[in-house]
PABA-452773 format. One record per residue (C-alpha): residue in one letter; x, y, z; chain; residue number from 1. Coordinates in pm, 1 decimal. Example, Ala and Ser with C-alpha at 12.3 -4.5 7.8 and 13.67 -1.06 7.14 Angstrom:
REM PABA-452773
+---+----------+----------+----------+---+-----+
: r :        u :        v :        w : c :   k :
+---+----------+----------+----------+---+-----+
: A :   1230.0 :   -450.0 :    780.0 : A :   1 :
: S :   1367.0 :   -106.0 :    714.0 : A :   2 :
+---+----------+----------+----------+---+-----+
This chain:
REM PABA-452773
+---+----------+----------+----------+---+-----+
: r :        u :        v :        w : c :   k :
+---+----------+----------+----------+---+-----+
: X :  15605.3 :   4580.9 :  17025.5 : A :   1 :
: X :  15423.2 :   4359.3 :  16764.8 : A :   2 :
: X :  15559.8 :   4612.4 :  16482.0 : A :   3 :
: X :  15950.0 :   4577.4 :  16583.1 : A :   4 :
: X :  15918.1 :   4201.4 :  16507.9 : A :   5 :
: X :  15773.5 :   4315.1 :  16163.3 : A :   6 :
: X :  16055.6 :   4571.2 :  16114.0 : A :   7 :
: X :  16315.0 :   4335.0 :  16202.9 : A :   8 :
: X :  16162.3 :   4023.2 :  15973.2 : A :   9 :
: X :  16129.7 :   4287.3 :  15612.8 : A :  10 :
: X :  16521.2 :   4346.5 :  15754.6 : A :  11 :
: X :  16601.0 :   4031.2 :  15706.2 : A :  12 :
: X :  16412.6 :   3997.8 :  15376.7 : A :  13 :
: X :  16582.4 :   4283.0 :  15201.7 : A :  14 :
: X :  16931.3 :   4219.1 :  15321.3 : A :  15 :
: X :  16865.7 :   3823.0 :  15132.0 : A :  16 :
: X :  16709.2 :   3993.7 :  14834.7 : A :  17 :
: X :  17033.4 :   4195.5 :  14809.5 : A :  18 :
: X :  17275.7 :   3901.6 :  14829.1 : A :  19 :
: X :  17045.4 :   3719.8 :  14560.8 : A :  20 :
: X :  17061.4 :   3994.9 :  14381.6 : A :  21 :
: X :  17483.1 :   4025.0 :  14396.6 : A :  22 :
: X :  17490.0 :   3671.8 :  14311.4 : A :  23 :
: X :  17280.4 :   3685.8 :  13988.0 : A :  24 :
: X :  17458.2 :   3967.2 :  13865.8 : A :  25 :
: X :  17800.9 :   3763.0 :  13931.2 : A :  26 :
: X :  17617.1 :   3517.0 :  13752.4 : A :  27 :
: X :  17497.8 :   3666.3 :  13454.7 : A :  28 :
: X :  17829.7 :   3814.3 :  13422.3 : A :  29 :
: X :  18003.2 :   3486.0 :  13476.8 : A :  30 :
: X :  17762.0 :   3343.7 :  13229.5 : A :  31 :
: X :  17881.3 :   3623.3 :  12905.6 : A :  32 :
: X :  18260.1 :   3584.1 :  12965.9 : A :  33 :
: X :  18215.7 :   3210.2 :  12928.9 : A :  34 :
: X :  18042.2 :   3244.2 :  12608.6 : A :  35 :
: X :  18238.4 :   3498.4 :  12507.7 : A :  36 :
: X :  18519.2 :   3286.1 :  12574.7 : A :  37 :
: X :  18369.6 :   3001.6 :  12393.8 : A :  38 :
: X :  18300.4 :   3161.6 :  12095.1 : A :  39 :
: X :  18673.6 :   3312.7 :  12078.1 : A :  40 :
: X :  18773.5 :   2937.9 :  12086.7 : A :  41 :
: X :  18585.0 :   2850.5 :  11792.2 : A :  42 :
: X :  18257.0 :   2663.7 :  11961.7 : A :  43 :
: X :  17997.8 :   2619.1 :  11724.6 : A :  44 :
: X :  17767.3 :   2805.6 :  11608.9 : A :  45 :
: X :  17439.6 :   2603.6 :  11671.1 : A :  46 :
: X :  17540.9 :   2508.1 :  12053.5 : A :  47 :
: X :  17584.1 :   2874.5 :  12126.6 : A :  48 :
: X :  17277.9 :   3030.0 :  11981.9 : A :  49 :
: X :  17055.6 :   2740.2 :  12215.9 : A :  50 :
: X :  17291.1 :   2858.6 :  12510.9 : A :  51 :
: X :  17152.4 :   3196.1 :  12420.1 : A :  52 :
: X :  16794.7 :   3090.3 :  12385.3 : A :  53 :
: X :  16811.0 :   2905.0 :  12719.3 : A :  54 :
: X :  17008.2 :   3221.0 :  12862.5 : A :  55 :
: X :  16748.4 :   3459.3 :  12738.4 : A :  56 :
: X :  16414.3 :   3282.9 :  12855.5 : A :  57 :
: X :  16528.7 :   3176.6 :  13180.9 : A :  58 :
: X :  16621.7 :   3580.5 :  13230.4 : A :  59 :
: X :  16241.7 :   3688.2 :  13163.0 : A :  60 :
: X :  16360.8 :   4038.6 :  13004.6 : A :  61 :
: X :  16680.5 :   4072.8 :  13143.9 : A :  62 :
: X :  17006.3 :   4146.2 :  12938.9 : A :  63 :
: X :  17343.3 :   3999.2 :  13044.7 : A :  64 :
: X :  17667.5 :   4186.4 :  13048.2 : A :  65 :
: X :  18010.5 :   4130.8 :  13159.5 : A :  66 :
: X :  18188.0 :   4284.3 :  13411.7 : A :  67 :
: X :  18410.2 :   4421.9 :  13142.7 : A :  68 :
: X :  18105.6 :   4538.5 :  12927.2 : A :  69 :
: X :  18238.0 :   4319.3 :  12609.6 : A :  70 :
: X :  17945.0 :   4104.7 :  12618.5 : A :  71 :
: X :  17585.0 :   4169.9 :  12583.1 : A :  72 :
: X :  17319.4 :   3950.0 :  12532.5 : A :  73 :
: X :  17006.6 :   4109.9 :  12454.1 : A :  74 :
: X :  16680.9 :   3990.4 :  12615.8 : A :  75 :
: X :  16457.0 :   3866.8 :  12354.1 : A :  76 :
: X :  16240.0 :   3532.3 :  12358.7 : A :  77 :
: X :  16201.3 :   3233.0 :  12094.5 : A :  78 :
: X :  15869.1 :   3200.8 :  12106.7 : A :  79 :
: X :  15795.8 :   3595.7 :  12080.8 : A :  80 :
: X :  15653.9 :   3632.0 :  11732.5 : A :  81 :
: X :  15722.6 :   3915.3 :  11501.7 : A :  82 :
: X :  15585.7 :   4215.0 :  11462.8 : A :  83 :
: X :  15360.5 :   4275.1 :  11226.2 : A :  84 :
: X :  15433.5 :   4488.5 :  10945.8 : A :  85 :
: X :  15319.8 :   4874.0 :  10981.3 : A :  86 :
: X :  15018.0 :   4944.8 :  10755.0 : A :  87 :
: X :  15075.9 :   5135.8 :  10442.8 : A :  88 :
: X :  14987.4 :   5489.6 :  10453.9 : A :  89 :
: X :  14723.5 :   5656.6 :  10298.8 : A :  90 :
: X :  14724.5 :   5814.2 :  10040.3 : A :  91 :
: X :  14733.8 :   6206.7 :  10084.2 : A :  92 :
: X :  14474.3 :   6403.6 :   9874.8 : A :  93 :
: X :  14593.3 :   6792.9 :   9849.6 : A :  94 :
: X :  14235.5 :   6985.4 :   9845.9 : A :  95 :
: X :  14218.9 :   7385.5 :   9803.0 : A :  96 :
: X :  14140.9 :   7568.2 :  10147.1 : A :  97 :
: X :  13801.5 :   7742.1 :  10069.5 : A :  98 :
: X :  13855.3 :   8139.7 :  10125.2 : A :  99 :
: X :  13619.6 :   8412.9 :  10207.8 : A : 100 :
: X :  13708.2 :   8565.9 :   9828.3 : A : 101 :
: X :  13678.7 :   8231.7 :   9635.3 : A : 102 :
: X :  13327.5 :   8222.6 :   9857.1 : A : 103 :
: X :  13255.7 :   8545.9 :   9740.1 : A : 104 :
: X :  13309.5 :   8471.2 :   9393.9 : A : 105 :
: X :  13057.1 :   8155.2 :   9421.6 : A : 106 :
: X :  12820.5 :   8376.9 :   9561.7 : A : 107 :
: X :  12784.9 :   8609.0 :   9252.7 : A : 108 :
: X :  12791.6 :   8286.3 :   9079.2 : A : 109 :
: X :  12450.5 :   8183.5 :   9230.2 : A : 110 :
: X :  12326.8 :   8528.6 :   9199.0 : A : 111 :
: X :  12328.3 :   8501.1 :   8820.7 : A : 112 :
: X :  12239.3 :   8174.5 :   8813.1 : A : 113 :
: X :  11936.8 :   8195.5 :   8972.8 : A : 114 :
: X :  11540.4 :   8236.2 :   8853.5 : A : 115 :
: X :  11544.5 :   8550.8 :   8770.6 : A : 116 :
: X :  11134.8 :   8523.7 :   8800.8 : A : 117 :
: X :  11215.2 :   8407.9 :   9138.3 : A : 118 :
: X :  11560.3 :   8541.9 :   9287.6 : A : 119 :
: X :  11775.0 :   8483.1 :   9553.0 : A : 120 :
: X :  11752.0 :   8528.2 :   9935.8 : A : 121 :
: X :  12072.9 :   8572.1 :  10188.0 : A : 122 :
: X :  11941.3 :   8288.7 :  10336.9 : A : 123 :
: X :  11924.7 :   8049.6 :  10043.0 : A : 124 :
: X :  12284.7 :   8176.5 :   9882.2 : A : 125 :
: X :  12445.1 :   8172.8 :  10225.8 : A : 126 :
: X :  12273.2 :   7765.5 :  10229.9 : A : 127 :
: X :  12420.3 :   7664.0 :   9962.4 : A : 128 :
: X :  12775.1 :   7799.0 :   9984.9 : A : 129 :
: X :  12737.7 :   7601.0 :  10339.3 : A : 130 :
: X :  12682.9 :   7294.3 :  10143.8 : A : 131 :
: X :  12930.8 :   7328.1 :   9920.3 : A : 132 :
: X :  13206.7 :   7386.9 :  10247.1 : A : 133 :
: X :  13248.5 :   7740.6 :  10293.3 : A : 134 :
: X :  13199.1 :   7781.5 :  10681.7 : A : 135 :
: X :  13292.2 :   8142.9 :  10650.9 : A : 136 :
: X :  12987.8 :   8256.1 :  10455.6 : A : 137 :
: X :  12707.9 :   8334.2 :  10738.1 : A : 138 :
: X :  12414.8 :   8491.4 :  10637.0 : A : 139 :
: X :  12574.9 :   8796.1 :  10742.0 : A : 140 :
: X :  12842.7 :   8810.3 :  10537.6 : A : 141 :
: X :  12613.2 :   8724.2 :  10264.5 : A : 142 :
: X :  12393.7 :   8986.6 :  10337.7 : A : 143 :
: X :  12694.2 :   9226.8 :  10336.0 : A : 144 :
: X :  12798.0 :   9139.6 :   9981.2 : A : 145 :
: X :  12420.1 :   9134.6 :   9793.1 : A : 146 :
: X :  12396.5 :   9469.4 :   9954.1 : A : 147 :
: X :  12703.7 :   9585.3 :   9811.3 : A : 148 :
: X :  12579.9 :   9452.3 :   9476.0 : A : 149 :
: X :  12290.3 :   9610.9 :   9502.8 : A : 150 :
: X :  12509.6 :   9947.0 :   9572.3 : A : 151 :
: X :  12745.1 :   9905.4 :   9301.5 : A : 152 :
: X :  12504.6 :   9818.7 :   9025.0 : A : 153 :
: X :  12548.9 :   9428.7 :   9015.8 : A : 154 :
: X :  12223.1 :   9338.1 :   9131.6 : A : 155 :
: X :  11920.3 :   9430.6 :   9206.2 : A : 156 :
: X :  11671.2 :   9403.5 :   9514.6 : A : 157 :
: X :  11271.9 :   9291.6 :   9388.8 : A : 158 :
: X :  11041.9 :   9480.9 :   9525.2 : A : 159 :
: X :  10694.4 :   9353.8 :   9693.8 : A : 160 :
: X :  10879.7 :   9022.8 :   9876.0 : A : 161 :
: X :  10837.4 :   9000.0 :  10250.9 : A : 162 :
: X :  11261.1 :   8840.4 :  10262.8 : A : 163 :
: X :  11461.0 :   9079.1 :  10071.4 : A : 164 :
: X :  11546.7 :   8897.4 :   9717.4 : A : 165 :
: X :  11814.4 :   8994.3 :   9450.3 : A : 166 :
: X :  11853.4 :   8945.5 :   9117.9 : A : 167 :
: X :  12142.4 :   9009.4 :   8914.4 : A : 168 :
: X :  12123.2 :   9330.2 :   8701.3 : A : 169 :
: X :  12312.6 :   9181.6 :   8411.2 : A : 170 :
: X :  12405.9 :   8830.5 :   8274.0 : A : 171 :
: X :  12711.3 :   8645.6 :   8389.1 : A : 172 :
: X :  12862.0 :   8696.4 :   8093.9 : A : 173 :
: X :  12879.4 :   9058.3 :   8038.4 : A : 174 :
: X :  12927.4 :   9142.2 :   8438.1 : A : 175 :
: X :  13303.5 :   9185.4 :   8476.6 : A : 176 :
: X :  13324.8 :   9130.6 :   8821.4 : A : 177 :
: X :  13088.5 :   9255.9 :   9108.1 : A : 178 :
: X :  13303.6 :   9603.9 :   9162.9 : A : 179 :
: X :  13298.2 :   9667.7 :   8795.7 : A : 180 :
: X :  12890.6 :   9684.1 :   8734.5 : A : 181 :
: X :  12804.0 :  10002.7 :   8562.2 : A : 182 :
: X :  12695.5 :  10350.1 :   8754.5 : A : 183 :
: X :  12699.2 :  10540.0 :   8439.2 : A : 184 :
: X :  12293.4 :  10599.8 :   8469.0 : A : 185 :
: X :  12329.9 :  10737.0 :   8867.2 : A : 186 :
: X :  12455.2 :  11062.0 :   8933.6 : A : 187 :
: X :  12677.4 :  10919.7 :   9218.2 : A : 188 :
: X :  12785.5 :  10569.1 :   9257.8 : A : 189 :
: X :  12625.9 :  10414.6 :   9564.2 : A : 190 :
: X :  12931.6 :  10271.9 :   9673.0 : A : 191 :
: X :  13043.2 :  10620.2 :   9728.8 : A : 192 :
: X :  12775.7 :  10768.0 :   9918.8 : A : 193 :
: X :  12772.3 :  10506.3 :  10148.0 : A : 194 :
: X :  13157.1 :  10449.3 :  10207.6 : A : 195 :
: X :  13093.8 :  10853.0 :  10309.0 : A : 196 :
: X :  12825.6 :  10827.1 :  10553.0 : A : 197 :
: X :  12988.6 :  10515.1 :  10727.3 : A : 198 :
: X :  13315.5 :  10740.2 :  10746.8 : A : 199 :
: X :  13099.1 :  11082.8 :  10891.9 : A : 200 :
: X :  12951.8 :  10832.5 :  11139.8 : A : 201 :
: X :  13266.3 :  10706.7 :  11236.6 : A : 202 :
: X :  13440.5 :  11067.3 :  11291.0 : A : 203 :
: X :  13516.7 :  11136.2 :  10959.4 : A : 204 :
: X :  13856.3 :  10914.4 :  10923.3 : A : 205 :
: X :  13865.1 :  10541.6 :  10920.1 : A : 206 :
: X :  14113.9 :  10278.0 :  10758.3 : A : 207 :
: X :  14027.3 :  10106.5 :  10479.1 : A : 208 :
: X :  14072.6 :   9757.6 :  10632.8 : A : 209 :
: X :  13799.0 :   9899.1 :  10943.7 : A : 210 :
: X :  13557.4 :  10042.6 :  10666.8 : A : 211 :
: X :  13552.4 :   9726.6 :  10397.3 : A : 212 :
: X :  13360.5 :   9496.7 :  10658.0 : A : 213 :
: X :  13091.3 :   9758.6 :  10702.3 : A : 214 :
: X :  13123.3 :   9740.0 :  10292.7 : A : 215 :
: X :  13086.2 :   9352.6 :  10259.7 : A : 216 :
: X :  13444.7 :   9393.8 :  10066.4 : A : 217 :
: X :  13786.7 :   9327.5 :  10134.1 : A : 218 :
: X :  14013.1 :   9593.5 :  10189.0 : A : 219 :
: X :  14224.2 :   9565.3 :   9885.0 : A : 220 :
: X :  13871.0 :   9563.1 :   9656.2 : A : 221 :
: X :  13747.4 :   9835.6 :   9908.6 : A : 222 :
: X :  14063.6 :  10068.5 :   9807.2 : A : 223 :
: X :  14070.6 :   9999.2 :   9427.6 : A : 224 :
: X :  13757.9 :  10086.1 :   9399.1 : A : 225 :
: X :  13655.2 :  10392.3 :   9603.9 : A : 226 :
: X :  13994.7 :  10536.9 :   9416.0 : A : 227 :
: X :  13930.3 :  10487.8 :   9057.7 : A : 228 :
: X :  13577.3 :  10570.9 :   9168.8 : A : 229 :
: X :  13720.7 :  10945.6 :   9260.7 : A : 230 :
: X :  13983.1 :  10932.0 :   8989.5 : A : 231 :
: X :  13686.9 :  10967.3 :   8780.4 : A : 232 :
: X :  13631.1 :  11296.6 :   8882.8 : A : 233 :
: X :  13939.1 :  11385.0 :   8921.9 : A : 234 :
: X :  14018.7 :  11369.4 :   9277.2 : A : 235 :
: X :  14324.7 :  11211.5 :   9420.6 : A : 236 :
: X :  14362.8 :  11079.2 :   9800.7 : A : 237 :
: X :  14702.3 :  11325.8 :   9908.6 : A : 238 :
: X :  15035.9 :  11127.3 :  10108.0 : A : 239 :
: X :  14965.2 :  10802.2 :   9949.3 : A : 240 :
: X :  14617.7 :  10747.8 :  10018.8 : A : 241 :
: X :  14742.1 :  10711.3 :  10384.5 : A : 242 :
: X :  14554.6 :  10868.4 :  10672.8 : A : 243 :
: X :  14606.1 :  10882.0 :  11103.8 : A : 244 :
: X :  14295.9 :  10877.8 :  11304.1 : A : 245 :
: X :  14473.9 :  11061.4 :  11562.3 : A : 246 :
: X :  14781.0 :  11277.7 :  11477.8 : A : 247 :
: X :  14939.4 :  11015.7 :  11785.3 : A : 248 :
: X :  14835.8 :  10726.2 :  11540.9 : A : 249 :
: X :  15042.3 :  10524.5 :  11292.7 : A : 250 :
: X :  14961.1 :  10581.1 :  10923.0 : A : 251 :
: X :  14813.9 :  10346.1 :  10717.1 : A : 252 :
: X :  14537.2 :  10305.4 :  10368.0 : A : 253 :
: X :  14228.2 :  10508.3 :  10455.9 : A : 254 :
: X :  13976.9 :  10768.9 :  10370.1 : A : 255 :
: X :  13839.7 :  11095.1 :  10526.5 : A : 256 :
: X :  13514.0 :  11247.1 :  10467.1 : A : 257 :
: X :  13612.0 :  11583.3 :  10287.3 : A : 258 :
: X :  13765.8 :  11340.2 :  10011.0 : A : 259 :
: X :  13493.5 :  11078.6 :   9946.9 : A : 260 :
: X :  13248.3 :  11437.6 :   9988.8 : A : 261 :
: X :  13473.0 :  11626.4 :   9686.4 : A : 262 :
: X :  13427.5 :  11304.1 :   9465.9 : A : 263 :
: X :  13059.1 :  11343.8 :   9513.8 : A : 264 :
: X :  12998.5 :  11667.9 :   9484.5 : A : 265 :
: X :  13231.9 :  11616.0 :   9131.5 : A : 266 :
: X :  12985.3 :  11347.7 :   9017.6 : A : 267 :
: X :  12733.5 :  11581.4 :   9062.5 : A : 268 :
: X :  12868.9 :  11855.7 :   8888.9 : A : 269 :
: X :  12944.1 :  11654.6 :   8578.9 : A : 270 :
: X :  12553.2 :  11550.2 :   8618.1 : A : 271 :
: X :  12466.5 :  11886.0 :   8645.5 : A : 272 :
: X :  12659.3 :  11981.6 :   8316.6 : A : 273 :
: X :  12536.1 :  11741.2 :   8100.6 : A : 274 :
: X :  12292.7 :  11861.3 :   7800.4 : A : 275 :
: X :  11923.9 :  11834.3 :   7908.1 : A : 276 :
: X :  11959.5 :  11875.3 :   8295.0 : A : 277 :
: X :  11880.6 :  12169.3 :   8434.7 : A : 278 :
+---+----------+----------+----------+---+-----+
């Protein structure tokens, strides 16, 4: 067979390459004690490093040791340059993370900065708080906080425009904050009635964290709010404010309809009682 004589010639070749191979390691190891030796007996210094050179280009990468491991030469060549030095860093800039509340606050920004013979659109404040890099403001978050403005008392929606446009109900300089905008002139605060229909439509109980989205607040805002809303009339949320929406469920911040619906029916009472209102 044609393939035998194959088999029996890569023998051959890999028993030499394994002699060659024993003999350059006796070699190599021959080669360290020597200069070991030499250098114990004081050879110089210049003779030895050449030895080395020679040693460690003729090896093309390979590093010599002695058969007692006392020795080792490391493979490195003359004529391998340096490395270059690493670049220098750059230098790190620290920049403020845009949030969804420092968005917010831009937002009521524009809204009193605006043309108030003109206005603003969702569409044009959510725009520019794109440009200036908050990614989190879509036009429907946007839309969720004008109309919450326009609940509270902070703005205002113009009538007779085919893209619903706001205006700000005060200047920036006498409007607190957006929660804080005056309901004094309404019988009920907005923000009230419709915190209480979302919650009816929802079955009555919902957390506040579940009910600030549908707000266009955060749930810390959501909560300070709606309370000192029915502090105001004198109605407190019982066990902490804390509410189940199943008696399996855990507990946590919320509101039920029968609360937000005593608060109103208290604004309307102290409507009702005041001089000139029948």
């Amino acid at each position: 067979m044609q393939y035998e004589k194959c088999l029996e010639v890569l023998k051959g070749a890999i028993e030499r390459r394994n002699r060659l191979q024993a003999e350059l390691l006796l070699c190599s190891a021959e080669l360290a004690e020597n200069l070991a030796q030499a250098m114990a007996l004081g050879a110089p210094g210049n003779e030895v490093l050449s030895l080395l050179r020679f040693l460690a280009s003729s090896s093309d990468g390979q590093s010599v040791t002695s058969s007692t491991g006392d020795l080792t030469v490391p493979a490195q060549k003359a004529s391998e340059p340096p490395l270059p030095p690493p670049p220098p860093m750059p230098e790190l800039k620290i920049v403020s993370k845009p949030t969804k509340e420092r968005a917010k606050e831009r937002a009521w920004e524009i809204l009193h900065n605006c043309d108030l013979a003109v206005g603003v659109t969702v569409g044009r404040v959510a725009q520019q708080l794109q440009t200036e890099g908050f990614p989190m403001a879509t036009e429907n978050t946007v839309r969720g906080w004008l109309g919450q403005w326009a609940y509270t008392g902070g703005a205002r929606r113009v009538q007779g425009t085919g893209v619903p446009t706001y205006v700000p109900s005060r200047p920036l300089d006498s409007a607190a904050s957006p929660e804080e905008a005056s309901v004094e002139d309404q019988p009920v605060p907005p923000l009230l009635s419709q915190a209480h229909a979302l919650v009816v439509q929802n079955g009555g109980t919902m957390y506040t964290r579940d009910l600030a989205p549908l707000l266009g607040m955060d749930a810390f805002r959501l909560g300070t709010t709606l309370g000192n809303l029915m502090r105001q009339v004198g109605v407190r949320r019982p066990g902490d404010g804390k509410v189940r929406l199943q008696p399996t469920d855990y507990q946590a911040p919320g509101f039920k309809a029968d609360w937000l619906l005593k608060a109103i029916k208290g604004y309307e009472d102290r409507v009702a009682k005041r001089p000139g209102t029948s």
